[in-house]
C-alpha positions as CSV (number, residue, x, y, z in Angstrom):
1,X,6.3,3.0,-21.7
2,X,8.6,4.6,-19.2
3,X,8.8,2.8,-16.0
4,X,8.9,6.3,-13.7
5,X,6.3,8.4,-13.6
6,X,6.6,12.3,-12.6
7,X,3.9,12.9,-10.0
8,X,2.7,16.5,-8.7
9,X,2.9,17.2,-5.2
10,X,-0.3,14.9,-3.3
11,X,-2.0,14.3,-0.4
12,X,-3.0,11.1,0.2
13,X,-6.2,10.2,2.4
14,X,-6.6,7.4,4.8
15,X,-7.9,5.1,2.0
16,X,-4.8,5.8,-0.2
17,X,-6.0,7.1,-2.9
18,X,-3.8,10.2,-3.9
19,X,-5.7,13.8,-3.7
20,X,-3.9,16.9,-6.1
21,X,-3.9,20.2,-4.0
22,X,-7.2,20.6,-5.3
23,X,-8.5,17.1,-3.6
24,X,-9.5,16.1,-7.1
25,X,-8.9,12.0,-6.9
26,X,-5.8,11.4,-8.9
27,X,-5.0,7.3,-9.5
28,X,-2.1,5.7,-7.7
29,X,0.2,4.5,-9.6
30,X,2.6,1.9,-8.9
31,X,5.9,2.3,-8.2
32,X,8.9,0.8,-10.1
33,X,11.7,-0.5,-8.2
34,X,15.2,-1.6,-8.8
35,X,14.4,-5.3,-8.6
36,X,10.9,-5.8,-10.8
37,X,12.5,-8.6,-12.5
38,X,12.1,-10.3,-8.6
39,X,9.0,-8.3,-7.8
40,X,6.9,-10.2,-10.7
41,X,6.7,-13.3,-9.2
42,X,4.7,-11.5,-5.9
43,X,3.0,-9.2,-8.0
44,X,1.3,-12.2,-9.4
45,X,-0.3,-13.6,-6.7
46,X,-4.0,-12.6,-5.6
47,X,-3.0,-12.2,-2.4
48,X,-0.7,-9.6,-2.9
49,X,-0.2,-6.3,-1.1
50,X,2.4,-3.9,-1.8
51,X,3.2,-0.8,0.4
52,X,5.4,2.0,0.8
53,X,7.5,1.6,4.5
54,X,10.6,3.2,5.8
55,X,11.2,4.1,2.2
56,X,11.0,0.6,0.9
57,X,8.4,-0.8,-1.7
58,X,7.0,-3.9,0.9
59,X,5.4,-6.6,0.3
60,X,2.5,-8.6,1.8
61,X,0.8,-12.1,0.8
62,X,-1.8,-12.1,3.1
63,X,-1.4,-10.9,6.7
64,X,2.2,-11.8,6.0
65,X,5.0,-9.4,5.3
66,X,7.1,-11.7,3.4
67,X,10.0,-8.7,1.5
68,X,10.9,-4.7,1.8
69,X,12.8,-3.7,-1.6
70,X,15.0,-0.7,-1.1
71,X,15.7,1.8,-3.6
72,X,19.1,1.5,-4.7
73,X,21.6,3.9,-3.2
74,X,23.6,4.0,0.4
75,X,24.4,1.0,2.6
76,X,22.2,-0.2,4.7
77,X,19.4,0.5,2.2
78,X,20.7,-0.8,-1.0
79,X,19.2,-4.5,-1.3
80,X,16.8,-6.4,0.2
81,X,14.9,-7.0,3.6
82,X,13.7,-10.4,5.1
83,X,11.0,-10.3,7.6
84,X,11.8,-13.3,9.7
85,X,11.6,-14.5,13.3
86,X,14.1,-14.8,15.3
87,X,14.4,-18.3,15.1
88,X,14.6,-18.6,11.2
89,X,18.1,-16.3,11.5
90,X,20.6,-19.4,12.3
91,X,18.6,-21.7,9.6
92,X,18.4,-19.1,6.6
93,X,21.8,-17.5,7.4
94,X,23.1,-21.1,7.0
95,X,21.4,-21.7,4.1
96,X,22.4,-18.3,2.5
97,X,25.5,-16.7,3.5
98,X,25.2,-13.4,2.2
99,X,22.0,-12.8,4.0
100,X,23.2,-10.9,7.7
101,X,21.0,-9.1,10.3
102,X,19.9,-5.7,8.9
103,X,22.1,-2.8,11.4
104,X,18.6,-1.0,11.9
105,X,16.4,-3.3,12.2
106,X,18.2,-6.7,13.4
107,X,15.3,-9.0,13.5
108,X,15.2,-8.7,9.9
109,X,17.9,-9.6,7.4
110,X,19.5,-7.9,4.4
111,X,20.6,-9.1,1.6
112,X,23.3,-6.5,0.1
113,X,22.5,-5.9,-3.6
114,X,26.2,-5.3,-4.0
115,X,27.2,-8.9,-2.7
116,X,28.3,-11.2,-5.5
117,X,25.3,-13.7,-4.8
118,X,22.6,-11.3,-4.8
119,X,21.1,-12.6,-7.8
120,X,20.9,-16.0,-6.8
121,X,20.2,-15.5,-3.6
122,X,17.4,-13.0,-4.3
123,X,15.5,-15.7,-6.6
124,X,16.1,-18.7,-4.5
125,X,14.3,-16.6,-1.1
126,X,11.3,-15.5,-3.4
127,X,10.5,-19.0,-4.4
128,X,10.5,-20.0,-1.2
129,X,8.3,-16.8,-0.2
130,X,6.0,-18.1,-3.2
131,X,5.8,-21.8,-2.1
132,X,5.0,-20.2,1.2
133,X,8.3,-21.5,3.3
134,X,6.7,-20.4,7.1
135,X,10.5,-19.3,7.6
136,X,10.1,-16.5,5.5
137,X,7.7,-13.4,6.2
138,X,6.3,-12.2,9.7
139,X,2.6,-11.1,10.7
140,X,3.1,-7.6,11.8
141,X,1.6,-6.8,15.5
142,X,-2.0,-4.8,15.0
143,X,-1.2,-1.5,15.7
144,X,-2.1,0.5,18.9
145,X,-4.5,2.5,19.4
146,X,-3.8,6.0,20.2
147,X,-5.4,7.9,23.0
148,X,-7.2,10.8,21.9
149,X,-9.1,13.5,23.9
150,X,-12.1,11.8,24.0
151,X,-10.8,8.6,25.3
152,X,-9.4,10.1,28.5
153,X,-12.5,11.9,29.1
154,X,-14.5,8.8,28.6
155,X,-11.9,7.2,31.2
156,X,-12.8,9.8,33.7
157,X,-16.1,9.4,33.7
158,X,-15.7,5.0,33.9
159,X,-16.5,4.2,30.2
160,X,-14.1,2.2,28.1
């Protein structure tokens, strides 16, 4: 069975299911990235969510973002994203040398898929995600709410 499926052009409704130009439902089907050999152990787990952001396959066990797997290609985006606090960066950086603050997005850190440890270093952070290490992963803020029309008129008049 190939891995990579050829999909026709989509929409895709708030619920995510993927609508054909006709809006006839058309099943979502799930991605294959670079690292499935990794990705198994998450996939696993009842708990787990898995979501397309900033062009990375991420990963959720619970409310938590715990991984973002990029596709392979260009530094930065060729390895793997770690969703930590700030606080976790001196510990895990200690603990895993090839893991650095991402360029973009420095409160995360990358782990190069083209650094000599990747391997290692990629199984030895997923087992911790899986035995559910609270330095690993981040709860993502609840999005805000945008104001719409209706909202500023309701504002006007005194209504929240």
């Amino acid at each position: 069975m190939e891995a990579r499926m050829q999909t026709r052009m989509s929409k895709v409704s708030r619920t995510g299911i993927r609508k054909n130009s006709s809006w006839e439902p058309v099943p979502v089907v799930q991605r294959a990235v670079a690292w499935d050999w990794l990705i198994d152990g998450l996939r696993a787990r009842p708990d787990c969510l898995e979501r397309r952001m900033f062009g990375t396959n991420a990963f959720y066990l619970g409310e938590k973002i715990v991984a973002c797997f990029t596709k392979e290609g260009d530094e930065p985006m060729n390895g793997i994203l770690w969703p930590v606090e700030w606080e976790a960066h001196a510990r895990l950086t200690a603990d895993y040398p090839a893991l650095a603050p991402h360029p973009l997005l420095t409160k995360w850190l990358y782990l190069s898929s083209n650094d000599e440890t990747f391997d290692a270093t990629a199984r030895a952070l997923i087992a911790r995600i899986l035995r559910n290490d609270p330095l690993l992963g981040v709860i993502p803020k609840p999005r805000r709410k945008s104001k719409g029309i209706r909202s500023k008129a309701s504002e006007r008049k005194g209504k929240k």
